[in-house]
N, C-alpha and C positions, 0 to 999 in steps of 0.2 A: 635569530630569536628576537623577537619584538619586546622592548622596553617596559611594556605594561600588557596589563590584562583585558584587549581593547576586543577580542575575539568571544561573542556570545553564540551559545548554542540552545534556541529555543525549542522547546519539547511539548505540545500540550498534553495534559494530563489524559490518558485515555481516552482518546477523542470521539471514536465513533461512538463510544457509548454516555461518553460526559453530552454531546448532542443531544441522544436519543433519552437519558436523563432527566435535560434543563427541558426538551419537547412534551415531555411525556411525565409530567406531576404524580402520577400515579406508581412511576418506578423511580423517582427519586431516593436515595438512599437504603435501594435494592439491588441484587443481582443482578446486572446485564451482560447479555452477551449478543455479538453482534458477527453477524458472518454466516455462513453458508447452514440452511436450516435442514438440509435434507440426509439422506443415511451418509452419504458421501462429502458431507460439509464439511469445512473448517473454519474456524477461528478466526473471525480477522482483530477482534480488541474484547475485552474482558471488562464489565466493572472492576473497581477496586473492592469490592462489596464480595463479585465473584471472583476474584485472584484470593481471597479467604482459603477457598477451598479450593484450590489449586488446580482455576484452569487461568491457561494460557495464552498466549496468541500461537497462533499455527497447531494446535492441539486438533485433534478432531472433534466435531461436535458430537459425534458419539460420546466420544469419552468425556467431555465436556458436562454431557448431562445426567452422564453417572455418578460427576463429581458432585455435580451442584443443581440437583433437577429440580428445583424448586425458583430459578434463575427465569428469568423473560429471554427468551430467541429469539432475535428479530432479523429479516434481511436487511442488509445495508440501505441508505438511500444517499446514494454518491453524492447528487445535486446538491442538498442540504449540507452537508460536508462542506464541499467545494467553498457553498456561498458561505460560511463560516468561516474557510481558510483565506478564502479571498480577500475576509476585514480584516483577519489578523493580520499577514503580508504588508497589506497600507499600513499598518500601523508599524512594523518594521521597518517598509522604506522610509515613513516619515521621521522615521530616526536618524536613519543610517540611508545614503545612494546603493550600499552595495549589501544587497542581500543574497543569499544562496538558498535556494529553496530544496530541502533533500525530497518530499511528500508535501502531503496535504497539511499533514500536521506537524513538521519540525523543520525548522531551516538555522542556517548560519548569519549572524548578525554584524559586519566588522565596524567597529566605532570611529575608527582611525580615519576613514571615509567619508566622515562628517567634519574631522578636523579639529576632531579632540584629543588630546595629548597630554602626557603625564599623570594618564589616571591613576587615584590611588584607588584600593580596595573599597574604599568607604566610596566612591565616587560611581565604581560600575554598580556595585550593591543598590544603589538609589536607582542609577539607570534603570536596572533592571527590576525594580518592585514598578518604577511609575509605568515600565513595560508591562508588567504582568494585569497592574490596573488599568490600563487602558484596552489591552485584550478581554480581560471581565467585561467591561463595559461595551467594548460594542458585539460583543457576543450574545449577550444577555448571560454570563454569570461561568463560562470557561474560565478553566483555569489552567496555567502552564508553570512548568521549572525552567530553568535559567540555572546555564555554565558559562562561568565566565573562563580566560586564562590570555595566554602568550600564542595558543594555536588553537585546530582543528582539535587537534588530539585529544587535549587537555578540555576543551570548553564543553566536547561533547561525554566526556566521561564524567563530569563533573556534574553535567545539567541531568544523570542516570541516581544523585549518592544525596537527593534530599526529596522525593518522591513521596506524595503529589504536592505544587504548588510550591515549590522551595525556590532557596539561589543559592548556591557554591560559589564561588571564585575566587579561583588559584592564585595567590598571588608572583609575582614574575621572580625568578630563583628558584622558585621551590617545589618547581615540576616533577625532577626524579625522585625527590624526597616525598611528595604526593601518591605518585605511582607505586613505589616499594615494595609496601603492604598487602598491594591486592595482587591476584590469581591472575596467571601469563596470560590469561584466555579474555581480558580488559582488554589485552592489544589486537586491534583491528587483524586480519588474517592469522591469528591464530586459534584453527577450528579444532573438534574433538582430535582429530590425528595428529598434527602439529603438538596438539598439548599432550597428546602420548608417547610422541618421540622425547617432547620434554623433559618430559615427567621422566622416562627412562633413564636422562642425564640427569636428574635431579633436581629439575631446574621445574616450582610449582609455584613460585612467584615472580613478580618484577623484578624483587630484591635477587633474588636468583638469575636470574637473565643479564640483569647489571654488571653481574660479575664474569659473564661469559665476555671472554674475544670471541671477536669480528670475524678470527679461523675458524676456532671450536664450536661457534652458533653457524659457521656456512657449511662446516661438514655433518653437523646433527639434521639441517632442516634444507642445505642446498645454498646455493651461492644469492639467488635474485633474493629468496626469502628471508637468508639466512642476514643480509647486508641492511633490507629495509624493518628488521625487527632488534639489528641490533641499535637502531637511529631510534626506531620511535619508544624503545624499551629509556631512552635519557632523554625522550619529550621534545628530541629533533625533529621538529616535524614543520618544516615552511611552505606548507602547500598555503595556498591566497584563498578567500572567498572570493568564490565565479559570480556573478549573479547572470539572473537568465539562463540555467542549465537546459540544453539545447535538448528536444525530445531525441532519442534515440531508435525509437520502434514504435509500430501503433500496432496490437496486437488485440485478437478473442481467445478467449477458452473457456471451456466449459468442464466439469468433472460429472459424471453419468451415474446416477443412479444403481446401476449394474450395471454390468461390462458387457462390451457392444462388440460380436463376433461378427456382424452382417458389415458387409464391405458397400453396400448401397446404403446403409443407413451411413455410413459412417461419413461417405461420399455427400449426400443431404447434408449432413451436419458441416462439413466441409463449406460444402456452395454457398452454406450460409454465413460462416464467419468469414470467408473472402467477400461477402457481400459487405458485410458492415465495417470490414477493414476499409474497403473502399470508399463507403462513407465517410468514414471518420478520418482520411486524409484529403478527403476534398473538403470536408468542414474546415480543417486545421490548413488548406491550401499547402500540401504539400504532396511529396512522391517517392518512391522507394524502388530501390534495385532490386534487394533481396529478399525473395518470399522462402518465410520458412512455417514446416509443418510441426508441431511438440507431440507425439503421441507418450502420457502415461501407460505402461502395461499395469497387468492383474495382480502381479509382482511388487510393481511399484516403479519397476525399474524407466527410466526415463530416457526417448528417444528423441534426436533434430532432425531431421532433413531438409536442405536449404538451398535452392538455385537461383544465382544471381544474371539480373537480365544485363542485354547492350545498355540501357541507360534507366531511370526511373519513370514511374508511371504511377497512376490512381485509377486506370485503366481494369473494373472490377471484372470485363472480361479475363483479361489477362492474369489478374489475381488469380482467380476462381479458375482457371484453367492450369497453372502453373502448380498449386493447390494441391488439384484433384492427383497431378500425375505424380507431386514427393508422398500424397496419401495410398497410388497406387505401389509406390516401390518400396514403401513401410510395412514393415513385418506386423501383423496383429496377436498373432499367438493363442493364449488364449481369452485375449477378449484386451480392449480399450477402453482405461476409466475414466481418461481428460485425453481432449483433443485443443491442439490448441492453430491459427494460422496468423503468422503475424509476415511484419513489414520491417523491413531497416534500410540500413543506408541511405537515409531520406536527404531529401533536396528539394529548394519551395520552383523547381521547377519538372518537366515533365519530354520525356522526348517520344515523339511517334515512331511507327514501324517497327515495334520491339517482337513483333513474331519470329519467330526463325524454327528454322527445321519442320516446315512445312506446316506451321501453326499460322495460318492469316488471319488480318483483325476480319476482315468478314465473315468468316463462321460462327456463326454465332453458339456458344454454349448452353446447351438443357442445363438447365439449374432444374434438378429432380426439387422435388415439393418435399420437404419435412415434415412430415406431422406434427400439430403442435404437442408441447407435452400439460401432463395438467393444469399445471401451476399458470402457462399461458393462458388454458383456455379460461378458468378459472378466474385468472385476474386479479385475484389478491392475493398476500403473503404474510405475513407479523409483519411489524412494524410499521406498514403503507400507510399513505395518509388519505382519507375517504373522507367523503363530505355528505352531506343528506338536510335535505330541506325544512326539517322541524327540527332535527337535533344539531346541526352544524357540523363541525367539524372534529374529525377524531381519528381514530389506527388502530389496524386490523390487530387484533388480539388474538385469532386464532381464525380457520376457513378447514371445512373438510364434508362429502356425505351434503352436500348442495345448501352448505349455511354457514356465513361466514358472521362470526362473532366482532363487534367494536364496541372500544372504550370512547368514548366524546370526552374529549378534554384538548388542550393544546397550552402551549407552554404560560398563557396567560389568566390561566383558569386554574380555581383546585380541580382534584383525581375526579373524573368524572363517572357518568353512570355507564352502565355496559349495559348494549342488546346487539340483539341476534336477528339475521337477516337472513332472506331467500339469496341465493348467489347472483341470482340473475334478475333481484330488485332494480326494475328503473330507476330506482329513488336514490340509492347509494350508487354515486361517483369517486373514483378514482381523481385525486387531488395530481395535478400534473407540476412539476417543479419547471420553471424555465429552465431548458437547456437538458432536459433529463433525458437520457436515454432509457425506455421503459425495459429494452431488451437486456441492458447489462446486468453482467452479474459479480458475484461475490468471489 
């Protein structure tokens, strides 16, 4: 256990919607909701504006707009993100050498890395405001919490308990004493079922857990779980900040509108995210063994299939062939609502000759043609950024029935004026972000 509280856990406050916010003047200190806009959407971040009315993240946008239908739904724009996560991070390394990046928006800070020592409470608290000000400012006006403490454990539960724009930090001793009071379900792996075997022992707090032996918490929850929750239930927790956490997978998917019974449409849909898997590890110069296929059912229920090659490749033949056959040996049922085809076991190199069992690189695969769906052919969505030659620059406010509606404003402007366009105005351009993929999705 480390001597002081050198361990920071930065959080930005609602990120994709604090963006789309500071972007967009006109939903300042409104309802935002940001994530997937169609019957099949979900949630990926909430204003604070819209957690009022209690939606969520991972919520559906359905339900989302039941709650609070009076909220702006806009699609993601990754790129923008990115380029906002990218100035916070420098401002982290220039703290600290060793940063831990968990996402876009939240990483691990360790101070001790810098070769500061003896911090007292009053000492990270300063840290950490003149962090939060210097993330304001090159952001243009984000803002983040700050956990400080002894661990992972602690900095990251702490940086959850003064939301939005706050600091905690734990001071060193008084981790279990911290913990006590709140609900077993604070401690990392312990999910709805965990906390209902708990709950059966009796056990509805930390304080409760505390008092469990290391026997009686391995026989209620099992020996691996039952051992690393009676450690982190008294704040033992000496995992290090990694910095550089290594990608693990580069994956597509998609969730469909209705559920897709046709085994050639699905296959299309297939040949396409093996396509851009493959892209996006020859960007990233890298290579993977294991392709695997995610089929959602109509259920909900969720399926893998995954065949690992002789050695790795980027090889979008091979993808797209490897693909197609765990999507032929996957049950459909009554219909597919996410497809998903990803990559692991990567490696930044690549070995030839991976065909086997009568699969040779020379045949070449039919990639069957997909049809676009509307929203491609169409070309805008909420949120997008569009540009036009007498009005400047602005986002799509809304597109359907061949007219797509925009607000002109941008984060430098007051709320601007809104007009409405033919879809297939020359005049209105799509604003391209460096580095953007136009095809991803939410």
């Amino acid at each position: 256990m480390r001597a002081d509280p050198s361990v920071l856990h930065v959080d930005l406050d609602a990120f994709f919607a604090a963006v789309e916010q500071r972007d967009k003047p006109s939903l300042r200190a409104k309802p935002v909701v940001v994530g997937g806009v169609g019957v099949r959407g979900v949630v990926s971040t909430a204003s604070y504006e819209a957690r009022k009315y209690g939606v969520r993240s991972a919520m559906s946008t359905a339900e989302a707009r039941s709650r609070c239908p009076h909220a702006a739904y806009l699609s993601p724009r990754f790129e923008v993100y990115r380029q906002s996560s990218l100035a916070v991070m420098a401002e982290m390394r220039a703290l600290s050498p060793l940063v831990e990046p968990l996402s876009l928006d939240e990483a691990f800070v360790d101070l001790s890395a810098s070769g500061l020592s003896g911090l007292t409470v009053e000492d990270v608290e300063a840290i950490a405001n003149d962090l939060k000000a210097a993330i304001r400012k090159v952001t243009g006006g984000l803002t983040a919490s700050v956990g400080a403490g002894t661990s992972k454990l602690i900095a990251k539960i702490a940086s959850d308990l003064d939301k939005p724009d706050g600091v905690v930090v734990v001071p060193a001793g008084t981790e279990a004493e911290f913990l006590a009071p709140m609900q077993v379900t604070v401690i990392p792996g312990v999910g709805p079922a965990t906390a209902q075997r708990l709950s059966m022992a009796g056990v509805r707090t930390v304080a409760d857990l505390q008092q469990l032996d290391a026997d009686e918490l391995i026989r209620q929850v099992g020996s691996a779980h039952g051992t690393s929750l009676h450690r982190l239930a008294v704040a033992a927790d000496d995992r290090p900040v990694v910095s550089d956490r290594e990608t693990k997978s580069v994956s597509v998917e998609d969730t469909f509108e209705t559920d897709i019974i046709d085994r050639a449409l699905l296959a299309a849909i297939s040949d396409r995210m093996a396509q851009r898997v493959a892209e996006r590890l020859r960007k990233a110069q890298l290579s993977g063994r294991t392709v695997t296929v995610k089929t959602r059912m109509h259920d909900f229920t969720t399926h893998t299939r995954s065949s690992t090659l002789a050695g790795p490749t980027d090889d979008a033949r091979v993808i797209t062939r490897v693909a197609r056959r765990l999507l032929e040996e996957s049950e459909i049922g009554g219909g597919i609502r996410l497809l998903g085809v990803g990559v692991s076991s990567l490696a930044d190199w690549i070995q030839d000759d991976l065909f086997t069992e009568g699969e040779h690189a020379e045949d070449p695969v039919e990639v069957i043609e997909l049809p676009s769906r509307p929203r491609d052919r169409l070309g805008f969505h909420p949120g997008q950024d569009v540009e036009h030659p007498d009005h400047g620059r602005g986002w799509v406010w809304g597109s359907g029935r061949g007219r797509v509606t925009v607000r002109f404003e941008t984060a430098d402007t007051p709320p601007g004026p809104v007009r409405t366009f033919s879809v297939d105005d020359p005049a209105l351009t799509k604003v391209q972000h460096t580095g953007a993929d136009p095809d991803e999705e939410p």
